[in-house]
C-alpha positions in Angstrom: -6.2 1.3 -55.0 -5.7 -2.1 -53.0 -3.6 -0.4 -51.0 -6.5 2.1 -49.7 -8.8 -1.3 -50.1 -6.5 -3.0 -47.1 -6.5 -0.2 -45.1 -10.2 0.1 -45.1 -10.5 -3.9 -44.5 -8.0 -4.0 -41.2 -10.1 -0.6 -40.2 -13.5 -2.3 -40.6 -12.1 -5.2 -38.7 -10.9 -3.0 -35.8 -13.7 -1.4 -35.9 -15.4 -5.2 -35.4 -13.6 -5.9 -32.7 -13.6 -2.9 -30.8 -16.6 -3.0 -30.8 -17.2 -6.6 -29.2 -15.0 -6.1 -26.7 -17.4 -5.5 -23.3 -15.5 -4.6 -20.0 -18.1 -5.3 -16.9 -17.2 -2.8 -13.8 -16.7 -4.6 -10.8 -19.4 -2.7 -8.3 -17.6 -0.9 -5.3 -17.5 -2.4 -1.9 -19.9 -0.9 0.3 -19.3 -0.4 4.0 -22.4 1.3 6.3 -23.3 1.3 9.6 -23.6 3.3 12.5 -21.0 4.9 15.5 -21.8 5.9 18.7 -21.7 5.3 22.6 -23.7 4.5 25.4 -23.1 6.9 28.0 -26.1 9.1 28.2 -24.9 12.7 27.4 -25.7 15.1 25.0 -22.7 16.2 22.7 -21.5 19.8 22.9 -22.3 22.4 19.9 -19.4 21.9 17.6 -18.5 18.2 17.8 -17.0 16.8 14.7 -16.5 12.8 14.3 -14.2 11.7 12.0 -14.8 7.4 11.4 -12.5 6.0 9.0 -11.4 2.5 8.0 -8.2 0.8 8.3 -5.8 -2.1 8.2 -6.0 -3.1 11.3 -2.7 -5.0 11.1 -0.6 -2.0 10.1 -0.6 0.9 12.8 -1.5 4.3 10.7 -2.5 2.5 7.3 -6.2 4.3 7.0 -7.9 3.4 3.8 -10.8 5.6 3.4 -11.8 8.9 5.9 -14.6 11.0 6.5 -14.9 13.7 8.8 -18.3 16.2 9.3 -20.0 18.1 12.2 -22.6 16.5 14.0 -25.4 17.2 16.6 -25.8 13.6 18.1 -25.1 10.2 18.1 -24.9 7.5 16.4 -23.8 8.9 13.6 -25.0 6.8 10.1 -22.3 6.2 7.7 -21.3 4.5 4.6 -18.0 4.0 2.2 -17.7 3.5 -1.1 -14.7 1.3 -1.8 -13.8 0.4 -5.6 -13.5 -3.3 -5.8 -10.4 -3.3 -7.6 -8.7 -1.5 -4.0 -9.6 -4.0 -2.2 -6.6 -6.8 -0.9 -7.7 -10.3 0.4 -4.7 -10.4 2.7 -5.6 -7.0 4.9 -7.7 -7.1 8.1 -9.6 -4.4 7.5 -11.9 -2.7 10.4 -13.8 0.5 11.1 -12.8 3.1 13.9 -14.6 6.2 14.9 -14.0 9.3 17.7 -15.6 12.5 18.1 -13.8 15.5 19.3 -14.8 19.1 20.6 -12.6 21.7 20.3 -10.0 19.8 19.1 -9.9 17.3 22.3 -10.6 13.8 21.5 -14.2 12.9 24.1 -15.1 9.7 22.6 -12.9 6.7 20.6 -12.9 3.0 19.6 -10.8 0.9 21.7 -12.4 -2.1 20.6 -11.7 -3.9 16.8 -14.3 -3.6 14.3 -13.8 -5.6 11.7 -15.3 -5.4 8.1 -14.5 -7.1 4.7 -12.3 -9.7 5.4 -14.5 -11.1 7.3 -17.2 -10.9 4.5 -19.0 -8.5 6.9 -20.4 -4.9 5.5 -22.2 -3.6 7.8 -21.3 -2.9 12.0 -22.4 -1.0 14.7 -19.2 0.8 16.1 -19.0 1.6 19.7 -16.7 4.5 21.3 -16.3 4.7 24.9 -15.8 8.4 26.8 -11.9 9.0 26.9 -10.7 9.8 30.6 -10.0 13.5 30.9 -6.3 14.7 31.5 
């Protein structure tokens, strides 16, 4: 009997402290803004952009990716990051290009730093790459 009496005791006090305990979610890191270019001409039907965001520090390091079809430019975006993915010591920055039938016709050359800087939001501009 005080067997069963201390077992419902150190349950009841779990049960106490469980229920106390509060974990707050960090909320994500949110990156938006918009990529396009200045050159006046309409894209081709079929153009895909693909913008992504990477560690600008480390060649091929890309932290988060989309890719969709698009009409015309600039092209909105926005990334979700979750806080807890996030490292101080990483420069990280957005890049963009659009291809057409699987040929690269606009890219970043230029940085575009977000995050690190304590900057969320950019405007990222691709330039027309040369033809072959």
């Amino acid at each position: 009997m005080i067997s069963m009496m201390k077992k419902s005791v150190v349950l009841l006090c779990l049960m106490v402290l469980t229920a106390c305990v509060t974990v707050e979610e960090k909320p994500p890191v949110v990156v938006n803004g918009a990529a396009g270019y200045l050159e006046r001409l309409a894209l081709p039907q079929g153009s895909a952009i693909t913008i992504a965001i990477i560690d600008l520090d480390t060649p091929g390091v890309i932290v988060a990716q989309k890719s969709f079809d698009i009409v015309r430019a600039p092209v909105p975006f926005k990334f979700l990051l979750p806080a807890d993915t996030i490292d101080n010591s990483i420069n990280y920055g957005v890049v963009a290009m659009i291809q057409y039938q699987g040929q690269v016709i606009f890219q970043t050359y230029d940085r575009f730093p977000v995050i690190s800087n304590k900057k969320y939001t950019t405007e990222v501009l691709m330039k027309a790459v040369p033809a072959p």
